[in-house]
C-alpha positions in Angstrom: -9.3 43.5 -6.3 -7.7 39.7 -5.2 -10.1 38.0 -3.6 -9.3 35.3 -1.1 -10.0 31.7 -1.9 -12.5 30.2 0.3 -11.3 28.3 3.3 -11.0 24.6 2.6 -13.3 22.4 4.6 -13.3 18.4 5.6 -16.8 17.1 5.5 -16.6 14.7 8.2 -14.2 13.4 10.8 -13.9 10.2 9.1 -12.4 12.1 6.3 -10.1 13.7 8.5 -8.8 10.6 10.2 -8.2 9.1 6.8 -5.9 12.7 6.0 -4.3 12.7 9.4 -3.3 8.5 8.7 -2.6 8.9 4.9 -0.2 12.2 6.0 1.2 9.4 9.1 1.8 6.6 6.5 3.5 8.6 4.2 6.0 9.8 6.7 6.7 6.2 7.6 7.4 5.5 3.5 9.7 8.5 3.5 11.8 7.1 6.4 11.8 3.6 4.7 13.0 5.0 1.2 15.7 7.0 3.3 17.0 4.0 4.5 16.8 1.9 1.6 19.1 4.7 -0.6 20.8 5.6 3.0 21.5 1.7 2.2 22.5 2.0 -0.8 25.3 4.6 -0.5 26.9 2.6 2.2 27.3 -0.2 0.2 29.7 1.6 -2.1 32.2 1.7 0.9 31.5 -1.4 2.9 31.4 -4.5 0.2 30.1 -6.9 3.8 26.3 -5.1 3.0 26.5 -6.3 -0.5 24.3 -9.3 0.4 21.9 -7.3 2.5 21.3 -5.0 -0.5 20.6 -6.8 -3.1 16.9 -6.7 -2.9 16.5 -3.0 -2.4 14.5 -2.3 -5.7 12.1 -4.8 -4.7 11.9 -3.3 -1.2 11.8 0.1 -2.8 9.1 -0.8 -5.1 7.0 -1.8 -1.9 7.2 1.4 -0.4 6.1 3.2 -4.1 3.3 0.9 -4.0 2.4 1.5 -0.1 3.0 5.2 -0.7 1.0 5.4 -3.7 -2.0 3.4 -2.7 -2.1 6.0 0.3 -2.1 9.0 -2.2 -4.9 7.3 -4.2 -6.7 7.1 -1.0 -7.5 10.8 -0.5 -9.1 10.6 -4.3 -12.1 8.9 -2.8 -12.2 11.9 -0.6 -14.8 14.9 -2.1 -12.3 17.6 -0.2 -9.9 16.2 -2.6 -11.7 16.4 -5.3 -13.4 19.7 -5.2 -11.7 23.2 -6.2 -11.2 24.3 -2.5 -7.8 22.6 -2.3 -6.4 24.0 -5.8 -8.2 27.7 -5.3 -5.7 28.6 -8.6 -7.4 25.1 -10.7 -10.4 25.0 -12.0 -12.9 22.9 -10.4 -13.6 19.5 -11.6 -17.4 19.3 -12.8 -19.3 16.3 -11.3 -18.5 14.0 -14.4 -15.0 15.0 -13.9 -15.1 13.9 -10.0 -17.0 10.5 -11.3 -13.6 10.0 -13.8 -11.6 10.2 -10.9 -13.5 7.4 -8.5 -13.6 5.6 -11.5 -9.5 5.6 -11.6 -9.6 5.0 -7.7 -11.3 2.2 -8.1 -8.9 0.7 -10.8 -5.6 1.5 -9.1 -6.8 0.8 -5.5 -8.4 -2.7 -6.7 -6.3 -3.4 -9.3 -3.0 -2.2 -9.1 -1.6 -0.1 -5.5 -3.1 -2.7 -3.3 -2.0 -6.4 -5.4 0.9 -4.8 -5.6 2.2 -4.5 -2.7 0.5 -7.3 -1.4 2.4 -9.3 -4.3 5.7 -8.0 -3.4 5.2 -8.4 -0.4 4.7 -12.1 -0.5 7.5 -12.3 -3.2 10.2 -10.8 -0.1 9.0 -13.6 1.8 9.9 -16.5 -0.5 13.3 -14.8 -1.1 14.3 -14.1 2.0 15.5 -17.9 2.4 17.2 -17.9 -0.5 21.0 -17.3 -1.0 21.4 -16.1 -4.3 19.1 -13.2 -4.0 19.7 -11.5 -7.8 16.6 -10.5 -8.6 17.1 -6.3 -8.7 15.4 -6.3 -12.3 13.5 -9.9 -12.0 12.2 -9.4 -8.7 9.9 -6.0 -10.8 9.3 -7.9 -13.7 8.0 -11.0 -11.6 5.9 -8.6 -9.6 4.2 -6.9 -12.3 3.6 -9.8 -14.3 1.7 -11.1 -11.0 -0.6 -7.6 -10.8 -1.6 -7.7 -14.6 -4.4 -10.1 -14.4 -6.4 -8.2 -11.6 -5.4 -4.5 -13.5 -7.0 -6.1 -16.3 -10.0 -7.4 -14.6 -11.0 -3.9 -12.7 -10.2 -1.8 -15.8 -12.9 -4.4 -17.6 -15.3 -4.2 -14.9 -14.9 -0.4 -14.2 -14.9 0.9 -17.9 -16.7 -2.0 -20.0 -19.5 -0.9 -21.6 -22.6 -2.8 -19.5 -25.1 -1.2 -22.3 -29.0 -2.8 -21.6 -27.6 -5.7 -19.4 -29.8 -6.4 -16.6 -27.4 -5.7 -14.0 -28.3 -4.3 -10.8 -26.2 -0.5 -10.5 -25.3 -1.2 -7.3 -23.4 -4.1 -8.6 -21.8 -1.9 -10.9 -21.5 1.7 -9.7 -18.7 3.3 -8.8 -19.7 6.8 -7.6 -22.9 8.0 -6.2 -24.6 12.1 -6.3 -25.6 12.7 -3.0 -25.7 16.3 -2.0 -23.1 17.4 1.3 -23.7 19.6 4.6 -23.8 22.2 2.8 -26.2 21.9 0.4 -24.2 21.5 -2.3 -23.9 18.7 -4.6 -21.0 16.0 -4.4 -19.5 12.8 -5.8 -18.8 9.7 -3.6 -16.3 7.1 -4.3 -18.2 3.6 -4.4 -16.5 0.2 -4.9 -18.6 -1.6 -6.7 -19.8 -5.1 -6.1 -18.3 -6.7 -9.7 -14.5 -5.3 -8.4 -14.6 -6.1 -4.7 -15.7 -9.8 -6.2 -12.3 -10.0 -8.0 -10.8 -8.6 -5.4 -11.6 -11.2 -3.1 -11.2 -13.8 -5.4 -7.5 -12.5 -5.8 -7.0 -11.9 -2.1 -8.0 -15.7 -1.3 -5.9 -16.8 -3.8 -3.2 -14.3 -2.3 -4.0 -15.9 1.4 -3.8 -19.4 0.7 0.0 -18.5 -1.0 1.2 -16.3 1.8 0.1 -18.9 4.4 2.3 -21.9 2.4 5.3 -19.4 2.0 5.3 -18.2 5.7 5.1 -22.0 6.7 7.6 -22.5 4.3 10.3 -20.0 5.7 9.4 -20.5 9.7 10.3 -24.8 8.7 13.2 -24.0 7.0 14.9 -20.9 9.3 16.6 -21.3 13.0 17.0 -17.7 14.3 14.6 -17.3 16.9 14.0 -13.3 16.0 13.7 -14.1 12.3 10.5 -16.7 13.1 8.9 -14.3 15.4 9.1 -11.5 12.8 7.8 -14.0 10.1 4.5 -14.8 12.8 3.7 -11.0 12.9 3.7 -10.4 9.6 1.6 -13.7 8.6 -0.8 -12.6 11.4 -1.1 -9.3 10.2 -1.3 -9.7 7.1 -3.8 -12.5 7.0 -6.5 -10.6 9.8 -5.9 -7.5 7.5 -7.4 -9.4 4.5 -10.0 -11.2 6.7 -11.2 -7.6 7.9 -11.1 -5.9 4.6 -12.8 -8.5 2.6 -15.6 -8.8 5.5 -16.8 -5.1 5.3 -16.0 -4.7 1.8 -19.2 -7.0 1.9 -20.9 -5.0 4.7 -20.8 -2.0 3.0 -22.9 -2.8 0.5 -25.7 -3.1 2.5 -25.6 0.8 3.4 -25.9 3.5 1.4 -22.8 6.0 0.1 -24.6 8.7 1.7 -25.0 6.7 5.1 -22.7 7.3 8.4 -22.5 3.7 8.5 -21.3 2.9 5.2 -18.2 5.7 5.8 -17.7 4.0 8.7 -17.4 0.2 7.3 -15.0 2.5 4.2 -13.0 3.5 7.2 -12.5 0.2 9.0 -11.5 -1.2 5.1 -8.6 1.8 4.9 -7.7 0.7 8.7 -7.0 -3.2 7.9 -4.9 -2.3 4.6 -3.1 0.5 6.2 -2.1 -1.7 9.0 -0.6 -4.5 6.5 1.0 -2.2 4.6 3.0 -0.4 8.3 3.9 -4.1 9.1 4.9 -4.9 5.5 7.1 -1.7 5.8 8.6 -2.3 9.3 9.6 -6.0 8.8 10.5 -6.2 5.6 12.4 -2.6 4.9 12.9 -0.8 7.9 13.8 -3.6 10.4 16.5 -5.8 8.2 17.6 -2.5 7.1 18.3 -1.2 10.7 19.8 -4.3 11.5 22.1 -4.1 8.5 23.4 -1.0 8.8 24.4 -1.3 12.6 26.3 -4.6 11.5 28.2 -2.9 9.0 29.2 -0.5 11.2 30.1 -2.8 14.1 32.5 -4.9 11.5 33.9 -1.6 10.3 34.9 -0.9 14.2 35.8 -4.0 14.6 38.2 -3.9 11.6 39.4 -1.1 12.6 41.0 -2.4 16.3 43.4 -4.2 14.7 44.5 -1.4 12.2 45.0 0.9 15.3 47.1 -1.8 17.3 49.4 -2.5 14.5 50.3 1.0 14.0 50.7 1.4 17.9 53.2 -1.7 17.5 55.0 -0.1 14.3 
């Protein structure tokens, strides 16, 4: 007799507005990489977007990092993590579910997040300059960037601490707590020693964005382009302020606590909202713009072409 799976649940409505923003964010990422290829193909008939697309791997290695950063999100997530989801899998045991907050931790920390934040900041200081070759460099630059803080959260998340006398709240990176329903369940912890080098890396980060967005706004005319450069420094910089302030807070609450999901929630707000404006002025605006231009100099072009054949 086939039995049907159990009906997935969500075990709180701050895990279902993380789903519903994750689901709205990775929408967004689709749109940018259509454009980006959409971009791309146009290119090979109208040489005048050359210029604009030089930088699309670096543009489309934002969005990979953007949309996998959002992906990683839901791992913190027990729904995500339990066998309702995969009723044809079987389910993770509780070690199993602490493996997989452990890897959160590593590439939310350490890889998904610096690295967009990295390219990000590496689009900036480009988008001044002329001879913008830098398809292969531009990855190679940004990776190069992300390796000491990878490095630093796989060390801190899979170092043996042995007898150290280190608090486990400085430390931990999961927590058993047991759900609603009685049953028992695996939270997602960032623990103290990784937000550290996080926010030792993010101030680092600030200080670099603020010099290269002061940098571009002295140096650039068009009205548009400096507004565009304000919003994204604003954003940008608050988002970091916010994260890193209740990355603190929530280490005064328990994983288990309403509160602590709650200061979790505010933390996936701030990044989520960099990363939309990251994606909107950096990909999805210049790409707009670029494509409408071709297409007005192809019309353009083409006005002439019609005359002269009316003359013949």
């Amino acid at each position: 007799m086939y039995l049907i799976p159990p009906v997935p649940y969500i075990d709180s409505a701050l895990d279902l507005a993380t789903i519903a923003l994750v689901s709205a964010l990775l929408i967004l990422s689709l749109l940018s990489f259509f454009l980006i290829f959409h971009l791309r193909l146009k290119c090979r008939t109208s040489h005048q977007l050359l210029h604009f697309n030089s930088l699309w791997t670096v543009r489309l290695l934002l969005v990979l990092f953007i949309s996998l950063w959002a992906v990683n999100e839901l791992l913190r997530i027990p729904f995500f993590r339990r066998r309702y989801p995969y009723p044809f899998l079987p389910s993770l045991s509780l070690s199993q579910q602490a493996d997989l907050c452990r890897l959160y931790v590593v590439l939310s920390l350490g890889l998904y997040e610096p690295g967009f934040l990295v390219t990000l900041l590496f689009l900036v200081n480009v988008s001044i300059d002329k001879n913008r070759k830098y398809n292969v460099w531009g990855v190679i630059i940004v990776f190069s960037f992300c390796l000491p803080i990878l490095f630093l959260q796989l060390f801190f998340t899979f170092s043996p601490w042995g007898d150290l006398p280190i608090p486990a709240f400085l430390r931990r990176s999961f927590a058993d707590v047991r759900d609603g329903y009685g049953n028992d369940a695996v939270l997602c912890v960032l623990p103290l020693v990784n937000t550290l080098a996080f926010c030792a890396f993010a101030i680092v980060y600030a200080l670099c964005f603020l010099l290269s967005c002061w940098r571009v706004v002295s140096l650039v005319i068009n009205k548009g382009l400096r507004v565009r450069i304000y919003a994204l420094a604003a954003a940008v910089l608050f988002s970091l302020l916010v994260e890193l302030l209740f990355l603190g807070i929530s280490v005064l609450f328990s994983p288990a606590d309403t509160l602590y999901g709650g200061a979790v929630l505010v933390v996936f707000l701030s990044v989520l909202c960099c990363a939309v404006m990251g994606e909107g002025i950096l990909v999805i605006w210049p790409i707009s713009e670029a494509i409408s231009a071709g297409d007005d100099f192809c019309r353009w072009n083409s006005i002439p072409e019609k005359q002269s054949a009316v003359e013949g």
